[in-house]
N, C-alpha and C positions, 0 to 999 in steps of 0.2 A: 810607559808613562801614565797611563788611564789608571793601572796599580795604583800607585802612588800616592793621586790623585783621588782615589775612592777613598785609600786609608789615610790620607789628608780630612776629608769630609768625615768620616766615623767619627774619627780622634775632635773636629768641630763639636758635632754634635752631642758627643759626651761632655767635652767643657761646657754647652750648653744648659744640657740639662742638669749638670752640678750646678750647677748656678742658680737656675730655678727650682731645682728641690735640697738646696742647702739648710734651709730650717730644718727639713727633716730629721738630720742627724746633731740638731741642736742638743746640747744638755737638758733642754726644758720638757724632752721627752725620755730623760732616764740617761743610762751610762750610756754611751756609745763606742763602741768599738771598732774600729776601722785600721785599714791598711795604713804601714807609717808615709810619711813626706815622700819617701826615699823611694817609695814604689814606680812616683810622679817621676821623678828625678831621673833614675835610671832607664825609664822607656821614651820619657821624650828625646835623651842622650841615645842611645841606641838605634830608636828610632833615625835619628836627625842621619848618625853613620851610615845606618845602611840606604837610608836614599841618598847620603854624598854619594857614597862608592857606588850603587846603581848609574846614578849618574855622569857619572867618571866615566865608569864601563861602555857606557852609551856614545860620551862624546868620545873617547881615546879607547878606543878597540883593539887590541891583540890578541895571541893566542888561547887566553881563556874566556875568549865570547865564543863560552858554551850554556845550553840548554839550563843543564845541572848548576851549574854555576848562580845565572840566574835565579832558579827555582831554589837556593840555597838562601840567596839574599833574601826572597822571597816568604819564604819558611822565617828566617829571622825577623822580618819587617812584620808579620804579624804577631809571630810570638809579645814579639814589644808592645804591636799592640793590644793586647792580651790584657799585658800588666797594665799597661794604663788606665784600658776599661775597669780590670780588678781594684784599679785605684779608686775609681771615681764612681762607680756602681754600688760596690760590695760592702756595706755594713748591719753592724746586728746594735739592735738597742736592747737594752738590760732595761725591764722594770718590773715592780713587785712583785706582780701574778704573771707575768707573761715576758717575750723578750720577743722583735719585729726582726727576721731575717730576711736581708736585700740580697738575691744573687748577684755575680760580675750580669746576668742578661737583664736585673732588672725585675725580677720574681719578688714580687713582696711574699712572705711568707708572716702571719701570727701566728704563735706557736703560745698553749698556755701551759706550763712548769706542769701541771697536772696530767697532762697528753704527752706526757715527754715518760717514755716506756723504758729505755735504757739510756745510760751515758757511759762513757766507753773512756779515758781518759790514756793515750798512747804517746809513744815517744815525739811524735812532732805535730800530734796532732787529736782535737778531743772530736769522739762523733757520736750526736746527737740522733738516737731512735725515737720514733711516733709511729702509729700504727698506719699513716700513710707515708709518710717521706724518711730519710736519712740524711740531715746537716753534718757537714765536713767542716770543722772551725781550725784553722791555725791556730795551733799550741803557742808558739810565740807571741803573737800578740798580746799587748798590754790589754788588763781583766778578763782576759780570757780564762786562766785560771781558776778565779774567784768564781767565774760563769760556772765549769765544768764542779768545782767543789759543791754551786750552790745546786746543781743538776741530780749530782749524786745524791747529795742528802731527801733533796726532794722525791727521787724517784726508788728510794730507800721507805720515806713516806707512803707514796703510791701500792708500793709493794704487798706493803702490811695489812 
């Protein structure tokens, strides 16, 4: 139950500071790209399951109040929330000389189009080289495309 309860508190917390740094991923600071609605959607749903069934488990006890069992739900109940942080964490802003990478933990990263070494553009997924780090962007996401297109031309520039 202390589980639960802890990732009851995270999942606060994160709503929290969505809240209070919501301007940031304002249009007023260039494209913003972000996970869809649906990321929200599916982890709090998930979420909500596996602490019913935990606590099912708990109050109506049978043959599978096992170890494994638990640690199974367990395993799921963060995964979920996982996405939820990726929801509420993780965006990039597009703008002219540069584009702000936010990790799921919260990592600001600036990044300027110039420092950007290679661009990699793959089937699910585009990834961004600089000679200190390596950006993972989901290919699906809306402008994401247009990001890894404007990546390449750039560092096509760089090159020369």
């Amino acid at each position: 139950m202390v589980n639960l309860s802890l990732l009851f508190v995270i999942i606060c917390v994160n709503v929290i500071m969505m809240f209070l740094y919501k301007k940031e991923t304002s249009h007023q600071y260039g494209d913003a790209i972000r996970y869809p609605k649906l990321y929200l959607w599916v982890g709090i749903a998930g979420l909500i399951f596996v602490s019913v069934m935990l606590i099912l488990m708990m109050l109506y006890p049978n043959d599978t109040d096992n170890l494994l069992v638990y640690a199974l739900f367990y395993a799921f109940g963060i995964l979920y929330v996982g996405i939820i942080m990726a929801y509420m964490n993780w965006f990039m802003i597009i703008e002219k000389d540069h584009f702000i990478y936010r990790s799921i933990f919260r990592k600001t990263y600036k990044v300027f189009y110039s420092d950007v070494i290679d661009c990699t553009i793959k089937e699910n997924d585009v990834i961004i080289k600089t000679k200190d780090r390596k950006f993972d962007v989901d290919r699906n996401l809306p402008g994401v495309r247009e990001l890894g297109q404007r990546l390449r031309s750039q560092t096509r520039k760089n090159s020369k």
